[in-house]
C-alpha positions as CSV (number, residue, x, y, z in Angstrom):
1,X,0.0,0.0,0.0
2,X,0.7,3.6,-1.0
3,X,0.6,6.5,1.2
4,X,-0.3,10.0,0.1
5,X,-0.4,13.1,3.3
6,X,-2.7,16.2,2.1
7,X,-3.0,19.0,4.4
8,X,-6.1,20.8,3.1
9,X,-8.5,24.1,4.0
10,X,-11.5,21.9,2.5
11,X,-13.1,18.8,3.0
12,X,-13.8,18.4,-0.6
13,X,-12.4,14.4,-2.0
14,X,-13.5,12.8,-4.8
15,X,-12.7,9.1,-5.8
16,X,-9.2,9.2,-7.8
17,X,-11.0,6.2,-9.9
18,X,-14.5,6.7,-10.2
19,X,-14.6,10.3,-10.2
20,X,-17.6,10.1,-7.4
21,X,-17.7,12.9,-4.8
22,X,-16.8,10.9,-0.7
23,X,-16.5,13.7,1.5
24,X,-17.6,17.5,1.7
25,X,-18.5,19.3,4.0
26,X,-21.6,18.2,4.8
27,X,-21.4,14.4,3.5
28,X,-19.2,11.5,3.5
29,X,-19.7,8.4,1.2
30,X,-17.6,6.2,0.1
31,X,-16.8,5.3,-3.5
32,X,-16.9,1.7,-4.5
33,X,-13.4,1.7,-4.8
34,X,-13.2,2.8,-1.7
35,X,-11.4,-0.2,0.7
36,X,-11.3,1.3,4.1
37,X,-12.1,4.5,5.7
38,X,-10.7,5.3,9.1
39,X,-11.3,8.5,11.2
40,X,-8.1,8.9,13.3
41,X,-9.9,11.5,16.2
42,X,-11.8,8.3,17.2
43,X,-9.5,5.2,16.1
44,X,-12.1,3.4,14.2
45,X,-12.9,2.4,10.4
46,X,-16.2,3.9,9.1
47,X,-15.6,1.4,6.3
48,X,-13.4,-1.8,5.5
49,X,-13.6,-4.1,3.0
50,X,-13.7,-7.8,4.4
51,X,-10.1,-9.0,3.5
52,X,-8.9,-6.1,5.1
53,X,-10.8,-6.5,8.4
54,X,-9.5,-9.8,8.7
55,X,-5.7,-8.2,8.8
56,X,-7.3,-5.5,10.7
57,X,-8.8,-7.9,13.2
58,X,-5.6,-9.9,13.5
59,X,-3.4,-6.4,14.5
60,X,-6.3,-5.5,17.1
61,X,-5.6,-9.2,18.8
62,X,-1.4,-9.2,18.8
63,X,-1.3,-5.3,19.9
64,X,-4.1,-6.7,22.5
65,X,-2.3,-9.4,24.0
66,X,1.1,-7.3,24.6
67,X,2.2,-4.2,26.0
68,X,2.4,-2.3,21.9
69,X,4.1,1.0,21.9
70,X,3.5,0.9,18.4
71,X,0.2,2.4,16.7
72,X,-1.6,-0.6,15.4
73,X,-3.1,1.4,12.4
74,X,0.3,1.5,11.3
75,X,0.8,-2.0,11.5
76,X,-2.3,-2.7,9.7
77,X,-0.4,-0.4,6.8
78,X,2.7,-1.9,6.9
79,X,1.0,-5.3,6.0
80,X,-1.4,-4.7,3.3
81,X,0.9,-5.8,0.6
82,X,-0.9,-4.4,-2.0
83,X,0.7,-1.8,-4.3
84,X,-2.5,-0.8,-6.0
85,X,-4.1,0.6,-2.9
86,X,-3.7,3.8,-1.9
87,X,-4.3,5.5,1.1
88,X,-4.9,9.4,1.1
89,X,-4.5,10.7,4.5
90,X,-6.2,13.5,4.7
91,X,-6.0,16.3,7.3
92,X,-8.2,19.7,7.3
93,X,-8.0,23.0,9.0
94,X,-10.6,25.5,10.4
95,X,-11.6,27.6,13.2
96,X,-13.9,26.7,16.2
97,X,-13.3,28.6,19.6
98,X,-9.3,28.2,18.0
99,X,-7.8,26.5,15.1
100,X,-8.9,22.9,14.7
101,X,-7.9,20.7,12.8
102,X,-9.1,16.4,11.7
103,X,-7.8,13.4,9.7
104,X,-9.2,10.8,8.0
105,X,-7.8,8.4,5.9
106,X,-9.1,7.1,3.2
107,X,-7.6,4.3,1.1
108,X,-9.0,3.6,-3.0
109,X,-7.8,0.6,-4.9
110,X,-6.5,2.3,-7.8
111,X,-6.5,-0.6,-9.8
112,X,-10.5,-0.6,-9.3
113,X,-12.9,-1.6,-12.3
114,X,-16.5,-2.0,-11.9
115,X,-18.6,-4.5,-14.2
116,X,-20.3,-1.4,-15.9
117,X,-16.9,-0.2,-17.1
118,X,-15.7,-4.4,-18.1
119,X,-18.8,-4.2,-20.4
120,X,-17.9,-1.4,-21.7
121,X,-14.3,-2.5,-22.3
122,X,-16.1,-5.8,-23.8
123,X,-18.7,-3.9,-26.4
124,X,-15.6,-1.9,-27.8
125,X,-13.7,-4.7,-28.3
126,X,-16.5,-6.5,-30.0
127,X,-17.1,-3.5,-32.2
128,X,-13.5,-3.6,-33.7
């Protein structure tokens, strides 16, 4: 997995693949080439895809067992071996009773193809 930091003044992120607005804001959905979502102010996913979770799950029960100094989001990274995934961690600024400040991270498999844009694919090459 890939890691991309943005500092932004907006909350405005749209899907790298499909082009579909997640977050603004006032909304946050994910695209479907969205494979997790994870909000770092309260340490938990908002989305995950299932073979993810099960890494996910597995890093929850080592850093559970011992005493971890280590961040076990990072460790969740550091084993996702896939190069086509890429997580945009995302922090934005504004002004409360003070500057604030939030991140989320949010990861898209780049390599992402839906079965709308296969049949597409498919049509063209039959029309050649």
């Amino acid at each position: 997995m890939q890691r991309v930091m943005l500092d932004l003044d907006h909350s405005n992120f749209y899907c790298p693949v499909t082009g579909k607005l997640i977050a603004d804001d006032d909304s946050f959905e994910a695209s479907p080439a969205t494979v997790f979502t994870y909000v770092n102010e309260v340490g938990e996913f908002d989305t995950i895809a299932p073979e993810l979770l099960a890494i996910w799950e597995q890093v929850e029960a080592e850093t559970d067992e011992e005493d971890f100094d280590a961040d076990p989001f990072e460790i969740f990274c550091q084993r996702i071996e896939d190069d086509s995934i890429v997580c945009f961690e995302i922090t934005t600024h504004g002004f409360a009773c003070g500057p604030v400040s939030s991140t989320v991270r949010i990861a898209i498999n780049m390599n992402y193809c839906n079965e709308e844009n296969e049949e597409e694919e498919e049509e063209d090459e039959e029309e050649d």
